[in-house]
C-alpha positions as CSV (number, residue, x, y, z in Angstrom):
1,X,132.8,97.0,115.3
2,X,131.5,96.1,111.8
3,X,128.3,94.6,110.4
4,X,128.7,91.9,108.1
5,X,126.8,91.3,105.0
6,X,125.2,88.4,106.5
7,X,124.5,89.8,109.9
8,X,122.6,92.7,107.9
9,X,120.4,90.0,105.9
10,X,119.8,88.3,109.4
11,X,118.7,91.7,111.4
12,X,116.7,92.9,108.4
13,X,114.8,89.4,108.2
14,X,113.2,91.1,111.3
15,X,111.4,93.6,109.0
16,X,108.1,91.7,107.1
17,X,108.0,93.4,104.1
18,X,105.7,93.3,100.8
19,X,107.2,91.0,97.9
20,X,107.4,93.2,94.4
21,X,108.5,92.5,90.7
22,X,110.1,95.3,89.0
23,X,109.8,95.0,85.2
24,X,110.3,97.3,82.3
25,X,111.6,96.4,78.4
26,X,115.2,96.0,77.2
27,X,116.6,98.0,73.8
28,X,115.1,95.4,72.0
29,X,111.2,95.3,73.8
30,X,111.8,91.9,75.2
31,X,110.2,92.1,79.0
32,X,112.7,91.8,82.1
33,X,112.3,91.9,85.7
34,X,113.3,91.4,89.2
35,X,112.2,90.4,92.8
36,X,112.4,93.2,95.3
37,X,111.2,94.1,98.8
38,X,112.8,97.2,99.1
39,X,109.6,99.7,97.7
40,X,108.2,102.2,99.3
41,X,106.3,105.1,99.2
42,X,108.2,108.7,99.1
43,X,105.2,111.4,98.2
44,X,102.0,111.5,97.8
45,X,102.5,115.1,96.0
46,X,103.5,114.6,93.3
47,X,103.5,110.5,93.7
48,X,106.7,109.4,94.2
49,X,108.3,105.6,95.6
50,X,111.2,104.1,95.9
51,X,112.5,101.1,94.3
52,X,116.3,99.7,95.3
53,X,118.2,97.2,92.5
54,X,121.7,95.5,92.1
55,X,124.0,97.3,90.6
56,X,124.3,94.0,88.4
57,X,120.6,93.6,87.5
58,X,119.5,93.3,83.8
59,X,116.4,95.1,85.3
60,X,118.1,97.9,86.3
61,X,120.4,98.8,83.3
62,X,116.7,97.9,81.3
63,X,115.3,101.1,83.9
64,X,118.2,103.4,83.0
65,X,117.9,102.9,79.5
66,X,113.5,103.2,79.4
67,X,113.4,105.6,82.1
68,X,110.3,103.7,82.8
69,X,109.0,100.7,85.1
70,X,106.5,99.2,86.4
71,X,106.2,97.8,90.1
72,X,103.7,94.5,90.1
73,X,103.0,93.9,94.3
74,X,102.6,90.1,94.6
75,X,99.6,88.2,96.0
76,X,99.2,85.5,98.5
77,X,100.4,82.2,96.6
78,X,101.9,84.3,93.8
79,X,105.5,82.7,95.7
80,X,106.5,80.9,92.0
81,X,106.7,84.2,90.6
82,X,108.6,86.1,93.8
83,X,111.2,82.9,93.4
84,X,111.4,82.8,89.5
85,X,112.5,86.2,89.4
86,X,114.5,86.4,92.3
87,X,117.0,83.7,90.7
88,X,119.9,84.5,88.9
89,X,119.8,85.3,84.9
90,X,117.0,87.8,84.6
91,X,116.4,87.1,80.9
92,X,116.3,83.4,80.9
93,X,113.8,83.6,83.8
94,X,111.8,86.4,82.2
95,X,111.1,84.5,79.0
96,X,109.3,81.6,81.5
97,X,106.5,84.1,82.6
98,X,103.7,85.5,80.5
99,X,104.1,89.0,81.0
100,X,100.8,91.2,80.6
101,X,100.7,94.5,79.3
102,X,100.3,97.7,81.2
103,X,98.0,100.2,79.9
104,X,101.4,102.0,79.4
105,X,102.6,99.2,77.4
106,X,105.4,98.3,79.9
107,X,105.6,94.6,81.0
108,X,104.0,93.7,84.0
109,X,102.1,90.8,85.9
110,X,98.1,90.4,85.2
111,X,97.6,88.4,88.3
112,X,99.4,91.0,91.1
113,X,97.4,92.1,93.9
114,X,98.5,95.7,92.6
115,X,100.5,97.5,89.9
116,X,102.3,101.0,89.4
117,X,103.5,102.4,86.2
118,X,106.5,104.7,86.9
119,X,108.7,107.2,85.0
120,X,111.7,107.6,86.9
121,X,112.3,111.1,88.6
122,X,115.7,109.9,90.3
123,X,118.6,107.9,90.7
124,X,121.0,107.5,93.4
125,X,124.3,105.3,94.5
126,X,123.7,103.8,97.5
127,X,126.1,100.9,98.2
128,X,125.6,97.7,96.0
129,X,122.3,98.8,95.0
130,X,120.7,101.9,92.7
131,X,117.8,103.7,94.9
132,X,115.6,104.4,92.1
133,X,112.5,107.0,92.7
134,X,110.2,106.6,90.1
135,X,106.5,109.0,89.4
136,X,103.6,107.1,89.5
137,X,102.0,107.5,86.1
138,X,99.2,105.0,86.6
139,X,98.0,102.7,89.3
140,X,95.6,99.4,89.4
141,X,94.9,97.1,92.3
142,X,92.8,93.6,92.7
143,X,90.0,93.3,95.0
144,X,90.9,94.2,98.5
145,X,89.7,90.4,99.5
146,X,92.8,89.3,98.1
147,X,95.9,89.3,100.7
148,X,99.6,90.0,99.5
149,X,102.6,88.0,99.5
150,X,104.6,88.6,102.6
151,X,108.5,87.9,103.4
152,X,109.6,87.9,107.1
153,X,112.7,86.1,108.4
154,X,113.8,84.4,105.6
155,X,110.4,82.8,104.2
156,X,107.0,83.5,103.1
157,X,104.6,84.1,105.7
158,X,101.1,85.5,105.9
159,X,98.8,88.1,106.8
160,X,96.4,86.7,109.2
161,X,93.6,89.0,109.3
162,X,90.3,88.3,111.6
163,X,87.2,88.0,109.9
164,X,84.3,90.6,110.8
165,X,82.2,89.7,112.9
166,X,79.4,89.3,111.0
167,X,81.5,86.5,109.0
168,X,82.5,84.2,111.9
169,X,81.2,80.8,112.3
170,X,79.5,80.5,115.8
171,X,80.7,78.1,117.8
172,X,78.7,74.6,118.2
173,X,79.3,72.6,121.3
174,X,79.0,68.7,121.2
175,X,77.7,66.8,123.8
176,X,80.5,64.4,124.3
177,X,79.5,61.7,126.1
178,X,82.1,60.2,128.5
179,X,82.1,56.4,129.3
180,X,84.4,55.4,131.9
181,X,85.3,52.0,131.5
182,X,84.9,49.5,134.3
183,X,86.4,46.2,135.1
């Protein structure tokens, strides 16, 4: 018994996960990146994650020439950006955003709920995709009032969160009046 490509995708749809852009600079300093949702923390001594990319990515061939990258972590309504670089022809697409600058001076997006900077430490095969493990050189984040871009079977979803107590409304009850209707 085999899994099929597609039957992974389905099962792994299961798994909400954070939506990331991976970005670093080609030979030539131009800015390239791509969507991922495959990050995650490794160590915390020294600080290490994990980043997986296509075989085929512009991105990655960018990482393995740089040895550097940065990981931007997507906010709520930030989907234009998830979709843009999650299409095909990474350096047409990257040429339609306007990239900030890291204080690293690797490319990276000035509106994400988060950002890593990241020299990488490692590299490994792993199927169709390059695991890469990158040092954290640098971190910055956004308030923590602002909620990040989920994925989750296929489609963006969110992160409903209850408000503190203190923040809820309370709840007014009307008087309805009820007229029953005769004749």
């Amino acid at each position: 018994m085999s899994t099929s490509r597609q039957d992974m995708r389905q099962v792994m749809g299961h798994f909400a996960t954070g939506v990331c852009v991976v970005s670093t600079r080609r030979d030539d300093g131009s800015p390239v990146g791509t969507t991922v949702n495959a990050v995650t923390s490794v160590s915390l001594e020294p600080p290490l994650l994990l980043v997986c990319l296509a075989h085929d990515s512009e991105t990655l061939a960018a990482v393995q020439a740089t040895l550097h990258f940065t990981v931007s972590i997507l906010a709520e309504g930030q989907q234009a950006h998830s979709n843009r670089f999650a299409a095909k022809g990474e350096q047409a697409r990257s040429h339609e955003v306007h990239f900030g600058e890291h204080e690293s001076g690797l490319p990276c997006l000035p509106d994400a709920l988060a950002t890593i900077a990241c020299r990488v430490s490692a590299m490994h095969h792993a199927g169709d995709h390059m695991i890469v493990i990158g040092e954290a050189l640098s971190t910055s984040s956004a308030p923590t009032e602002v909620a990040p871009l989920l994925f989750f079977r296929g489609s963006y979803s969110r992160l409903e969160r209850e408000r503190p107590p203190a923040l809820k409304r309370p709840v007014r009850r009307r008087r309805v009046a009820v007229l029953e209707r005769i004749g």
